[in-house]
N, C-alpha and C positions, 0 to 999 in steps of 0.2 A: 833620855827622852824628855824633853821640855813639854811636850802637849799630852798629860794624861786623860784617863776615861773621864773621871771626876772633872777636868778640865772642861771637856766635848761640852758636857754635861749641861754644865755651870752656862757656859758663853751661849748654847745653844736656848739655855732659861731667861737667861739675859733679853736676848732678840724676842723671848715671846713675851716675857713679862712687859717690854716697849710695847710690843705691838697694842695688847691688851691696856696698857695705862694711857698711852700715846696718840695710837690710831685708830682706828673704824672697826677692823675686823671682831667680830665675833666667833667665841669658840663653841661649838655647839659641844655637851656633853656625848650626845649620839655625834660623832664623828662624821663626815660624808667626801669626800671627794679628794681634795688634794691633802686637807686638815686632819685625814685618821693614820698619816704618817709620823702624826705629833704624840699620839695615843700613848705608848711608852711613857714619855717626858710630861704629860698630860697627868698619868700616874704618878709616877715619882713626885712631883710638884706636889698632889693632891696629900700624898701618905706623909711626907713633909714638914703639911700645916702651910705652905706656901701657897695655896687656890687652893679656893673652895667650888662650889656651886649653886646655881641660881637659878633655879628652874630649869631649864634645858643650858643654861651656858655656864661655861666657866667664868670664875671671878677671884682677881686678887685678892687675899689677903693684906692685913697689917703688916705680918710676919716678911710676904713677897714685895709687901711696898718698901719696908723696910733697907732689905736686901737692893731693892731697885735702885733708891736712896743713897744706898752706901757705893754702888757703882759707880753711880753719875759723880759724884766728889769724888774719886779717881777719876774719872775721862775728864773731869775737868782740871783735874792738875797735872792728867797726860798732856792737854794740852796746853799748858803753862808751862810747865814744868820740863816732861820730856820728849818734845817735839821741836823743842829749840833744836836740839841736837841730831837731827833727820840730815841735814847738809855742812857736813865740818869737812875741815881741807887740815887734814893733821899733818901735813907737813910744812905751813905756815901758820899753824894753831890760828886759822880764821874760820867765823861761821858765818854759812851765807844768810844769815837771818840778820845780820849786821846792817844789810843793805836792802831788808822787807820792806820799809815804807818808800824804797826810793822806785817802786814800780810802781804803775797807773794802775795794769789790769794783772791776773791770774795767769793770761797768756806768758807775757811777759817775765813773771817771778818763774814759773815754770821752767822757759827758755833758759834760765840763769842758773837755776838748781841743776837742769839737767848737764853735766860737768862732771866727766869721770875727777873730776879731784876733788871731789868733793863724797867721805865717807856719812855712811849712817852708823852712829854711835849709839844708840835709842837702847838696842837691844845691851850694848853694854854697858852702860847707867845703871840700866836695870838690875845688871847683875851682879854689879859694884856695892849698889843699894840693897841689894837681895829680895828685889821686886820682881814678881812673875814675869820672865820674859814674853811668856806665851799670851800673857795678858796685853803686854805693850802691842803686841803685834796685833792683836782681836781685837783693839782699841782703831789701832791705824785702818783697819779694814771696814770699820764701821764709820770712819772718818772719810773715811773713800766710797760709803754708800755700798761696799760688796753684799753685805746682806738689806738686799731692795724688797720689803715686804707687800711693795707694789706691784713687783711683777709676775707674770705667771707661771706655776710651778717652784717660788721660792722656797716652798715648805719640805719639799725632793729637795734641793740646793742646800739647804740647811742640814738635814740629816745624810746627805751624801758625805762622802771621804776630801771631794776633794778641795775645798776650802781649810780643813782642817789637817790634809798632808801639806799644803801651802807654808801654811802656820809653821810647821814643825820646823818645814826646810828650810824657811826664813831663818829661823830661830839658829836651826844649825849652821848656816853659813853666814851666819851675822860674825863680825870682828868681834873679839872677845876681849874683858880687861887684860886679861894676860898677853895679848898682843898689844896694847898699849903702853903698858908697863902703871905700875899704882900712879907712880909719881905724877906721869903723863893724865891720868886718869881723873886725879886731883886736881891738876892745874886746867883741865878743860873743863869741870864741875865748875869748879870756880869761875871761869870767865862766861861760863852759860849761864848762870846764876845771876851776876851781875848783867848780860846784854838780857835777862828774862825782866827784870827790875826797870832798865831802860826802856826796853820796849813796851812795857804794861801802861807805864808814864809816858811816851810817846803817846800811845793810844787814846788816853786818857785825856792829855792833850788837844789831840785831833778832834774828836768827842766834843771836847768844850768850846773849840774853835779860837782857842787861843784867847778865851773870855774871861777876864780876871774880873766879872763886874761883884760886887759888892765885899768891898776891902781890899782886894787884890789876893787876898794869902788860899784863893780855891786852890791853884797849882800846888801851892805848898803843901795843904792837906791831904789831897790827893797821893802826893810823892811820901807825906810819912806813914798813913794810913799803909800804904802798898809794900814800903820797904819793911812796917811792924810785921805785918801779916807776914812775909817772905822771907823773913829775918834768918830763922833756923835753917833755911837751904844756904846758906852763904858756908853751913859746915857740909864739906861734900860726903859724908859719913849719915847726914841726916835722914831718915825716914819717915814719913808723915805717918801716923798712927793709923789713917786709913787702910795704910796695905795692911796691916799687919794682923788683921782677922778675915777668917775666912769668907767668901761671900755667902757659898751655902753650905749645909753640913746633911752630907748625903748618905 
């Protein structure tokens, strides 16, 4: 089992703690309508030290900022990092991310990913790395807007099963290192690492508009600045210190 309780748990804290830091809503302590489905997790939170309260509403903590803090530096080196590897074609060792700047619109990149020869590796990175799988995927799912704390009845969606049997069965029929073989697994770490360094620098480029004004050497700052920072993933064994504590401790 890749998606445990503590897991649910965690991701389902995640979505509220956004809401709360992020968005409009308010939690009332007296619960009412669609929001006394959260009461549980409202709990837990509280006995925690993660939220507190404020007269009639709930209120982040330090403690929950904290926590919040240390998720977004993961989702943001998920996507740096392992979302490169969402469309690989392993049996020309290419990835369609090679050829991300050369489409106009989203339509378009779309149409070109969608390519049965083309694998998602994501979940086995992950596992290479000995990163929560179940996290990469509740990453991708938040990246894809599935938990819309816009819409009506999302608080039922959340504490339902089935977003998170999703999760699982992703998880289980993801391609696994062992079907890759190490070696293989190495050599596409590595070339995703280097097209991740390229592409930041592309970006970064675009960005500037190809504006060298004052000295000329912006490009070149930019390019060692990005390669310093990104250095230690060039070893495909690397782990960013981030994963490697818990988010909450429950």
């Amino acid at each position: 089992m890749y998606l445990t309780n503590d897991n649910k748990k965690s991701f389902k804290a995640i979505i509220i703690l956004n809401e709360m830091i992020n968005g409009t809503h308010q939690f009332q302590t007296v619960a009412n309508g669609d929001d006394s489905v959260l009461e549980p997790l409202f709990i837990d939170l509280m006995s925690k030290g993660y939220m507190t309260t404020s007269g009639m509403n709930y209120q982040v903590t330090a403690s929950g900022r904290q926590v919040f803090d240390t998720f977004m530096k993961r989702y943001t080196e998920y996507l740096k990092v392992y979302d490169i590897f969402s469309y690989v074609d392993l049996e020309k060792g290419e990835f369609a991310f090679e050829r991300y700047f050369d489409f106009e619109t989203d339509d378009a990149w779309f149409s070109y990913t969608d390519n049965e020869r083309f694998d998602d590796l994501r979940i086995a990175v992950a596992i290479f790395k000995k990163v929560d799988p179940a996290e990469i995927v509740f990453m991708s799912f938040i990246n894809e807007n599935r938990f819309d704390t816009t819409s009506a009845g999302w608080q039922m969606d959340l504490v339902s099963d089935n977003n998170w049997s999703e999760i699982e069965e992703i998880c289980n029929a993801a391609i696994k290192p062992e079907e890759v073989g190490e070696d293989a697994m190495v050599d596409m770490i590595n070339q995703g690492t280097e097209l991740m360094i390229k592409l930041m620098q592309e970006e970064e480029n675009q960005k500037q508009g190809g504006n060298n004004f004052g000295g000329g050497n912006n490009g070149e700052i930019i390019e060692q600045e990005t390669v310093t920072y990104y250095e230690p993933y060039y070893d495909p064994y690397y782990i960013s210190p981030i994963w490697l504590v818990p988010l909450f401790l429950w």
